[in-house]
C-alpha positions in Angstrom: 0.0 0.0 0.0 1.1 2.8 -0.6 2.4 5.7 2.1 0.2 8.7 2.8 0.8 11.9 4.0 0.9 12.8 8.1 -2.0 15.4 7.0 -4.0 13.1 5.3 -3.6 9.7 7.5 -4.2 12.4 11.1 -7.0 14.1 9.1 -9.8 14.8 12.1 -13.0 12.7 11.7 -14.7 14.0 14.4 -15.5 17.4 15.5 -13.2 16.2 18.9 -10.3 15.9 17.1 -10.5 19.8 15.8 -7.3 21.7 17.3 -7.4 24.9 18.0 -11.2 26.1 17.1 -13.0 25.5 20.0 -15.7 28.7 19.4 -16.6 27.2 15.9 -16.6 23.9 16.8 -18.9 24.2 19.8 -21.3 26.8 17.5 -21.6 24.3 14.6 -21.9 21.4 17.3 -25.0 23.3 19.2 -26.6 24.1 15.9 -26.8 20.0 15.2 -28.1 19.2 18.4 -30.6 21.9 18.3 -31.4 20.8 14.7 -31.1 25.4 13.8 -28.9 23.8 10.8 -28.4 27.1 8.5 -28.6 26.6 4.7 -25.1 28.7 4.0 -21.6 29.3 5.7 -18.6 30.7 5.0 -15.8 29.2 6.7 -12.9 31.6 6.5 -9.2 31.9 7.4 -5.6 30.7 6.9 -4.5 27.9 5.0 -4.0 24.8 7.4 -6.5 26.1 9.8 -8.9 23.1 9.9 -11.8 25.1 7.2 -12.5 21.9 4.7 -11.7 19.6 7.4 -14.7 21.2 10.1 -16.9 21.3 6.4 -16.6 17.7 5.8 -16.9 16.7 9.5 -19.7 18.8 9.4 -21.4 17.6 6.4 -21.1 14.1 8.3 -22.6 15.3 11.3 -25.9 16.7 9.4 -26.2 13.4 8.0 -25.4 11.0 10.6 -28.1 8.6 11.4 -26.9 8.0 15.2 -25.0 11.4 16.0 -23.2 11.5 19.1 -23.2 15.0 21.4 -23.4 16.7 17.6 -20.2 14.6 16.5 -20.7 12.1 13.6 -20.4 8.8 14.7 -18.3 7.0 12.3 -19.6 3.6 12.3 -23.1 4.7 10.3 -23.2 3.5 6.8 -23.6 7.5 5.5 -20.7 8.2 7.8 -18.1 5.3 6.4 -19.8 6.9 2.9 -18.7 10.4 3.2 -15.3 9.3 4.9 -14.6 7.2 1.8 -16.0 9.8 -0.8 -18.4 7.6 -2.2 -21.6 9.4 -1.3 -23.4 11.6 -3.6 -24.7 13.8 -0.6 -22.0 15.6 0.2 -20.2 17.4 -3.2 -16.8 18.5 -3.4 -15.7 21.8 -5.4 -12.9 23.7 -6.2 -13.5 26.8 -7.6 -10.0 27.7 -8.9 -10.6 25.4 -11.8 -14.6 26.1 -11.7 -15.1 29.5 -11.3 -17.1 30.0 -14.7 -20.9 30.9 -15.1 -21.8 27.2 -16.6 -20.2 25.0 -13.5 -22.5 27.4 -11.0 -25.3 26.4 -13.4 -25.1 22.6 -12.8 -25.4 23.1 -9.3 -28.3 25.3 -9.8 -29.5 22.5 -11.6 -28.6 19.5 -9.4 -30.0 21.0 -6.0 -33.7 20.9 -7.8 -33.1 16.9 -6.9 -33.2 15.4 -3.6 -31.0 13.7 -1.7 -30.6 9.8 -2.2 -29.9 8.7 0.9 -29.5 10.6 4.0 -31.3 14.0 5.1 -29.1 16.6 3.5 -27.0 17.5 -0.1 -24.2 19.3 1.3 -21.9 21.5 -1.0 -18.6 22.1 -0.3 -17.1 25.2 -2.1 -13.2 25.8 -1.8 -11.6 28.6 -2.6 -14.8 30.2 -3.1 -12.9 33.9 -3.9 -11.9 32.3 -7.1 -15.1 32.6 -8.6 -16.1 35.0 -11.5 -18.2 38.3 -11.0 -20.9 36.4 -13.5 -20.7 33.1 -10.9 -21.1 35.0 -8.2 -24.3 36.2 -9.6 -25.3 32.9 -10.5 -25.1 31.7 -7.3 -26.9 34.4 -5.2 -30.6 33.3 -6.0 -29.8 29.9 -5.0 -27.6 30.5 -2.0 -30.1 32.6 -0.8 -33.5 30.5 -1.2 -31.8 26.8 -1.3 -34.5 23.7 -1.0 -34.6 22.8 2.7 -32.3 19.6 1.9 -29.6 21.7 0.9 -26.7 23.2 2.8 -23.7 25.5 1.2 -20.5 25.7 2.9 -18.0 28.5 1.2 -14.3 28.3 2.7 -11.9 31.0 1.4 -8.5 32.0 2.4 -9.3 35.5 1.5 -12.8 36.9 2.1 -12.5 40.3 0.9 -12.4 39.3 -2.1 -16.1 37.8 -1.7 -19.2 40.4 -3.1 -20.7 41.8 0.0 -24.5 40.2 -1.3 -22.9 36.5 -1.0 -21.6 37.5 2.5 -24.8 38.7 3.4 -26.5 35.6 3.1 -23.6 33.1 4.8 -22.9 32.8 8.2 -19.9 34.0 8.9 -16.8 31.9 10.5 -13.7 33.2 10.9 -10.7 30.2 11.6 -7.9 31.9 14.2 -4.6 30.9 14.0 -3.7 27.7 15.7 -1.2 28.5 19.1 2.3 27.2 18.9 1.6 24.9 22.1 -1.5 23.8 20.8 0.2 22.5 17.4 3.2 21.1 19.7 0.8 19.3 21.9 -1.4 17.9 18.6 2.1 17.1 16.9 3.9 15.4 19.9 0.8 13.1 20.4 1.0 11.9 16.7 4.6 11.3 17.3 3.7 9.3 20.3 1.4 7.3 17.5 3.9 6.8 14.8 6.9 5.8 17.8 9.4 8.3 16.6 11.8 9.7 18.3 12.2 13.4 18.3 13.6 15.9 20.7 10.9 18.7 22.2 13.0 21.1 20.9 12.7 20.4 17.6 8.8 19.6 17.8 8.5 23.7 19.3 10.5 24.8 16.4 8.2 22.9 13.9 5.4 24.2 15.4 6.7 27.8 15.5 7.6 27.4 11.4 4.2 25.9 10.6 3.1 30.1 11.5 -0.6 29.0 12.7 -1.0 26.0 10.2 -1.5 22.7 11.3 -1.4 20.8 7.9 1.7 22.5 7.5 3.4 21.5 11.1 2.4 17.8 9.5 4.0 18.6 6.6 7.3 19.9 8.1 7.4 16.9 10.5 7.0 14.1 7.7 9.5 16.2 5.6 12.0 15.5 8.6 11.2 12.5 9.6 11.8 11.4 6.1 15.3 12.7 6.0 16.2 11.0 9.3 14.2 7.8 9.2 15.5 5.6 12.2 17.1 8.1 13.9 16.4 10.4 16.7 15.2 13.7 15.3 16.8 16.6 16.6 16.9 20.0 16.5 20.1 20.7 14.4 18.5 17.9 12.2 15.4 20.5 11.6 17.0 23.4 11.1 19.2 21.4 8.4 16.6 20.0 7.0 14.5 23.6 6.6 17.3 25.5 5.8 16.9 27.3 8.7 19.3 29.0 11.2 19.8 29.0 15.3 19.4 31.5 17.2 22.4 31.9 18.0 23.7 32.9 15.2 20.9 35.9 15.2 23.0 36.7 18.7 26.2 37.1 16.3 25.0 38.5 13.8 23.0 41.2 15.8 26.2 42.3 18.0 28.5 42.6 14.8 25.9 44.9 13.2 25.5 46.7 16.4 29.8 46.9 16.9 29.3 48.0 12.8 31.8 45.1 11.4 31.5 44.5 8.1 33.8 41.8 7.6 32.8 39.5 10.8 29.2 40.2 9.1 29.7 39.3 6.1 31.5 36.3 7.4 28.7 34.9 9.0 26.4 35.3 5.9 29.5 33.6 4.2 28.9 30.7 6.5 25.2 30.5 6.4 25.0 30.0 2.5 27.8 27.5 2.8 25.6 25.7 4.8 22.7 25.7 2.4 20.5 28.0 4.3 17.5 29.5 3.3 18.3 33.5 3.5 14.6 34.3 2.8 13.9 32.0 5.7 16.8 33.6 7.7 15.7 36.8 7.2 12.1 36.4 8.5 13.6 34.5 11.4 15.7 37.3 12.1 12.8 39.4 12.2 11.1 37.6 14.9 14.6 37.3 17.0 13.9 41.2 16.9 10.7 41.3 18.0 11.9 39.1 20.8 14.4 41.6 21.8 12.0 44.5 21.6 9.3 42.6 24.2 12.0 42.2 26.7 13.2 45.7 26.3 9.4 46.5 27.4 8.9 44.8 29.8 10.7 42.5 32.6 7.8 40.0 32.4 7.8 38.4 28.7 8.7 34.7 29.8 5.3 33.5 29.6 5.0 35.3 25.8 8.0 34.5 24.6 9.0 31.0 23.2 12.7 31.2 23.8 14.6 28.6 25.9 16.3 30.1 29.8 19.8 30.6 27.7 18.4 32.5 25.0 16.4 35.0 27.5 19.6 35.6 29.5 21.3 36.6 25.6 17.8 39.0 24.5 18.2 40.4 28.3 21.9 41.3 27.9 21.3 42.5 24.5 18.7 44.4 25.3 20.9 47.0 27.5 23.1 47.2 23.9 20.9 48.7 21.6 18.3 51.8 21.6 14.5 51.6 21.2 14.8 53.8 18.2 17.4 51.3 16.6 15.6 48.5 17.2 12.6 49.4 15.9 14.6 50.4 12.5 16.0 47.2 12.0 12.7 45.6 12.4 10.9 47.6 9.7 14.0 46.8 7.3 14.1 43.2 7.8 10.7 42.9 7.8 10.6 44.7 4.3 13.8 42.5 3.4 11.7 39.6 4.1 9.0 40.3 1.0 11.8 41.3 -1.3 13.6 38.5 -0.5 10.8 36.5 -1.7 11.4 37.3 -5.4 14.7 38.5 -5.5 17.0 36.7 -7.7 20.1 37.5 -6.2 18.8 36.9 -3.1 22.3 37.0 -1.1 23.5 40.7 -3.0 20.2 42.2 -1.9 20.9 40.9 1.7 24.4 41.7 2.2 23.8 45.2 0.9 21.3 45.5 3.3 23.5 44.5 6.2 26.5 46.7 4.5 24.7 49.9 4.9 23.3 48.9 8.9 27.2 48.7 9.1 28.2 51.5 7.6 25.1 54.4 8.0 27.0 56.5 5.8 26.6 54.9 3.0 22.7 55.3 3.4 21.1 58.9 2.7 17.8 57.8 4.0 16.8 59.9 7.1 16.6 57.3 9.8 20.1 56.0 8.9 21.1 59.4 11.0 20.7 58.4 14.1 23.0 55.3 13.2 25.8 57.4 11.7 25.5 59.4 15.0 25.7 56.6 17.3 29.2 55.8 15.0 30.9 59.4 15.5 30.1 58.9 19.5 31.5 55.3 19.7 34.5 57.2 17.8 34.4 59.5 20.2 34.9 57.0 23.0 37.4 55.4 22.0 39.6 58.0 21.0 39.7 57.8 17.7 39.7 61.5 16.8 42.4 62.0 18.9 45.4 61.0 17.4 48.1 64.2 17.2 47.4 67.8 17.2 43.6 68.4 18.8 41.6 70.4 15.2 38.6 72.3 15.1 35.9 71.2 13.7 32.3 72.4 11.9 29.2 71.2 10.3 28.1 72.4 7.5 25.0 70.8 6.2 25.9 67.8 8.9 28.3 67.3 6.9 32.2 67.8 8.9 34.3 70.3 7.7 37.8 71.1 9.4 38.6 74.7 9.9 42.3 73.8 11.1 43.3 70.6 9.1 46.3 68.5 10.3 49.6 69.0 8.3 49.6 66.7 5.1 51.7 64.1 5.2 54.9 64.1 3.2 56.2 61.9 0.8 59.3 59.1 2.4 62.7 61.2 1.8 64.2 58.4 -0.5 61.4 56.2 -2.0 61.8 52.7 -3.6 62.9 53.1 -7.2 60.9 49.8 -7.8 57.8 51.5 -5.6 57.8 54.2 -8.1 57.7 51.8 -10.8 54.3 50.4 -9.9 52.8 53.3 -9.1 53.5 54.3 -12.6 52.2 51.6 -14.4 49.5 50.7 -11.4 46.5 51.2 -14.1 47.9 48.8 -16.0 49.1 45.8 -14.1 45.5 45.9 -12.4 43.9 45.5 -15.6 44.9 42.0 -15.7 43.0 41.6 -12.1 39.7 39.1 -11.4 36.4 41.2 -12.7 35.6 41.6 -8.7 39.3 43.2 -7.9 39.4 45.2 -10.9 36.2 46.8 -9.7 37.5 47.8 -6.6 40.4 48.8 -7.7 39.7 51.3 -10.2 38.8 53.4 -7.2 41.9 52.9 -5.4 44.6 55.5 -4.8 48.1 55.1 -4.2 50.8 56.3 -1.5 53.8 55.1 -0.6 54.2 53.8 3.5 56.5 52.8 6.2 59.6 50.4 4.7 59.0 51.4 1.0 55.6 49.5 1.0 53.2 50.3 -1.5 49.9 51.8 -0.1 46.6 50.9 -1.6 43.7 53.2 -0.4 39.9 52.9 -0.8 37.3 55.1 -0.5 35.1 53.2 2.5 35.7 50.5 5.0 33.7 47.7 2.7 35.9 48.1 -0.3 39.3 47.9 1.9 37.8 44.5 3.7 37.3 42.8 0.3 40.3 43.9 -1.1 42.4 43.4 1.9 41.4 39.4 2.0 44.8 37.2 1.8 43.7 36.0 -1.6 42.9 39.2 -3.3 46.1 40.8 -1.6 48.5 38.3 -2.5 46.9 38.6 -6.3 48.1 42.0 -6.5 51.1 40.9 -5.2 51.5 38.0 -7.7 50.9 41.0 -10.4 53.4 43.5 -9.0 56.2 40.5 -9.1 55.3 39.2 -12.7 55.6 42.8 -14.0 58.6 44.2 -12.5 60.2 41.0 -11.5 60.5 42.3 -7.7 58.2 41.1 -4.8 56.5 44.2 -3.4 55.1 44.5 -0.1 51.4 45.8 -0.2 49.7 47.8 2.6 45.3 48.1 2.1 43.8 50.8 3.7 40.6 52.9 3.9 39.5 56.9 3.9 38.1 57.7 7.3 35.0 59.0 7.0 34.5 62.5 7.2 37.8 62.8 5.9 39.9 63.3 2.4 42.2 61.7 0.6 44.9 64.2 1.2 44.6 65.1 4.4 45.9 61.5 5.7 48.2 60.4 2.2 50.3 62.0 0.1 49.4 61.0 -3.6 51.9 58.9 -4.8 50.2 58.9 -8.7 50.5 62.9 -8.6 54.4 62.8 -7.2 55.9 61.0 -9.6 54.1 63.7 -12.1 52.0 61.1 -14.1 48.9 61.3 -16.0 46.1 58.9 -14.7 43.3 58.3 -15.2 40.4 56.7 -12.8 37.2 54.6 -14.6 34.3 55.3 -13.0 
């Protein structure tokens, strides 16, 4: 035989079984044992939320012959019937591939005959949003005024899409969200059924993937326990699995975008696609360690609301002395907008690194709530000095922008430089022509001065471009050029324009010196 899906083979049979709609349930129940059986209903919600299930349960129930407490009994032979699809009382249709005038038109035409067995024809209607304007008007005169021995349940994942006139003559049920314990609960007793072995941990994080969905925590679960038949299923095994990430790695990364570190950032992104992950999946994760972060800054009594283990508390706790309300609350809003781009974005890891480039470095955005960011920058600069190295200068802002009013004296060029130096620096344009595509790019921005020991100094404009070019392997390329063109090893320095500051006021241009022509690509 052969296998069949957790979703399918744990389908509910009875209204009991129903997770985590205990208003609609009870409702529909009363309505049976009070025999106030409506003609419509539209059953909306989420996908996963139990909406065709409670219909077919339902359509059961109305037809039962030995109902119990409002609940089909099972054992009846319109019960085993319905279960088995065979019965010709209870009609199933999807109305993404029957939304046209004509299939509302056979219904229309098929309701004028009753039942053959059993009290009630029961019509089942998915996806009822699907439907044309002209089926929709088809079907109001007979939704409203059905025979008695009819019954119309719509289910739709979105309902405003639904003319108000067919609303007005439904009932109305609106399926929740399942709760990540009651999912975990549901999911760890099928477990107990099947005699798998899998670690709590990994049934909460299943739960908490599934977003609200039951039929997709199933799905998850049987996608795992697929990959690791026979073998305890663990939590590094799910996140593998899903492509997903741990949380603490969101730890990481957060405190290297807060300490604005490009490279140890861009390191750990480095890591995560090596590992296969998911970045749309790590991006909306990310988003919700956020939110995490932002509850406990709130308030000192989020353990009950938050589903985060006693270590991971104590790491949102501490960081949530590190960063600002007003930070937080930034990064949110971008990775939440991340998280739809990423969902169609082709080059999914450029669009996220860029995005975690210019949290790292504020300057590079203009956008106005980037300020407080770049501010936050200048003070830690502050703190530690960094504008303090020689003679104190003055300083104004024009525009926000820093101007000096008392610049520091310009460096000078090395009394005797390296013959060989001077050589390179000549023909720099040229040697780097014959770089990779990704060095040549960064390169053509470079400028040139001469350092300590009759090294040659490379300088970029920003932080980013020095970290990628500085890399041993893109470092010891230009080498490798230098030496095949001169036939001389020479030493090369990489370094970066502070920001804020120019070109010349902490290098002497080595290109200008030697009285040469160049000239930069864009």
């Amino acid at each position: 035989m052969s296998y069949t899906a957790l979703y399918r083979k744990f389908r509910p049979s009875e209204f009991e079984d129903v997770k985590g709609q205990d208003a609609i349930v009870k409702t529909l129940k009363n309505q049976i044992k009070s025999d106030r059986i409506g003609h419509a209903y539209l059953f909306c919600g989420t996908r996963g939320t139990g909406k065709t299930t409670v219909a077919k349960i339902f359509a059961k129930a109305v037809n039962c012959e030995h109902p119990v407490d409002g609940s089909p009994c099972g054992e009846c032979a319109m019960c085993r019937s319905i279960a088995a699809g065979t019965s010709m009382n209870v009609i199933e249709i999807d109305a993404a591939s029957n939304n046209g005038v004509d299939n509302i038109r056979e219904i229309r035409e098929e309701v004028t005959y009753r039942p053959t067995e059993g009290r009630y024809k029961v019509y089942i209607i998915d996806e009822v949003h699907m439907l044309s304007i002209g089926a929709f008007n088809a079907l109001l005169k007979t939704l409203e005024e059905p025979p008695e021995y009819v019954i119309f349940i719509l289910a739709t994942t979105e309902a405003h899409k639904i003319p108000i006139t067919i609303l007005s003559r439904c009932q109305r049920y609106d399926f929740k969200r399942i709760s990540i314990d009651t999912i975990s609960d549901r999911l760890r007793e099928l477990i107990d059924k099947e005699q798998w072995d899998v670690e709590d941990k990994a049934v909460r994080y299943i739960a908490r993937a599934a977003d609200g969905s039951m039929r997709d925590s199933l799905s998850l679960l049987d996608q795992c326990a697929a990959f690791y038949m026979g073998e305890r299923l663990t939590y590094d095994h799910v996140l593998e699995v899903l492509g997903a990430v741990d949380t603490e790695v969101f730890s990481r990364l957060l405190r290297e975008l807060l300490a604005m570190n490009v490279h140890k950032v861009m390191e750990i992104v480095d890591e995560l696609v090596m590992q296969g992950r998911e970045l749309s999946q790590l991006s909306t994760d990310f988003t919700w360690y956020l939110r995490n972060l932002l509850l406990v800054k709130c308030s000192d009594d989020m353990e009950d609301v938050l589903d985060v283990s006693t270590e991971n508390l104590l790491l949102l706790k501490e960081e949530a002395q590190m960063i600002d309300n007003d930070t937080l609350i930034r990064y949110i809003r971008i990775f939440s907008d991340l998280s739809g781009q990423l969902k169609y974005a082709t080059q999914k890891r450029v669009l996220l690194e860029v995005t975690l480039i210019k949290l790292c470095c504020p300057a590079m955005d203009q956008n106005q709530d980037a300020l407080l960011d770049r501010i936050r920058a200048v003070e830690k600069r502050l703190d530690e000095g960094d504008f303090e190295t020689g003679a104190r200068e003055k300083v104004i802002y024009v525009n926000g922008t820093p101007e000096e009013v008392e610049p520091k004296p310009k460096p000078e060029l090395p009394a005797a430089l390296n013959e060989e130096v001077k050589a390179v620096a000549k023909d720099f344009r040229m040697i780097t022509s014959q770089a990779s595509p990704m060095l040549r790019t960064y390169l053509k921005k470079a400028r040139l001065s001469a350092g300590e020991g009759n090294r040659l100094l490379i300088v970029l404009p920003d932080e980013m471009s020095a970290g990628i070019v500085a890399t041993p392997e893109h470092r010891g390329e230009i080498e490798g050029l230098i030496e095949e063109k001169i036939g001389k090893r020479i030493e090369v320095e990489i370094r970066h324009i502070e920001e804020g500051r120019r070109f010349e006021d902490s290098f002497v241009d080595l290109e200008s010196m030697i009285h040469m022509d160049i000239t930069i690509e864009d």
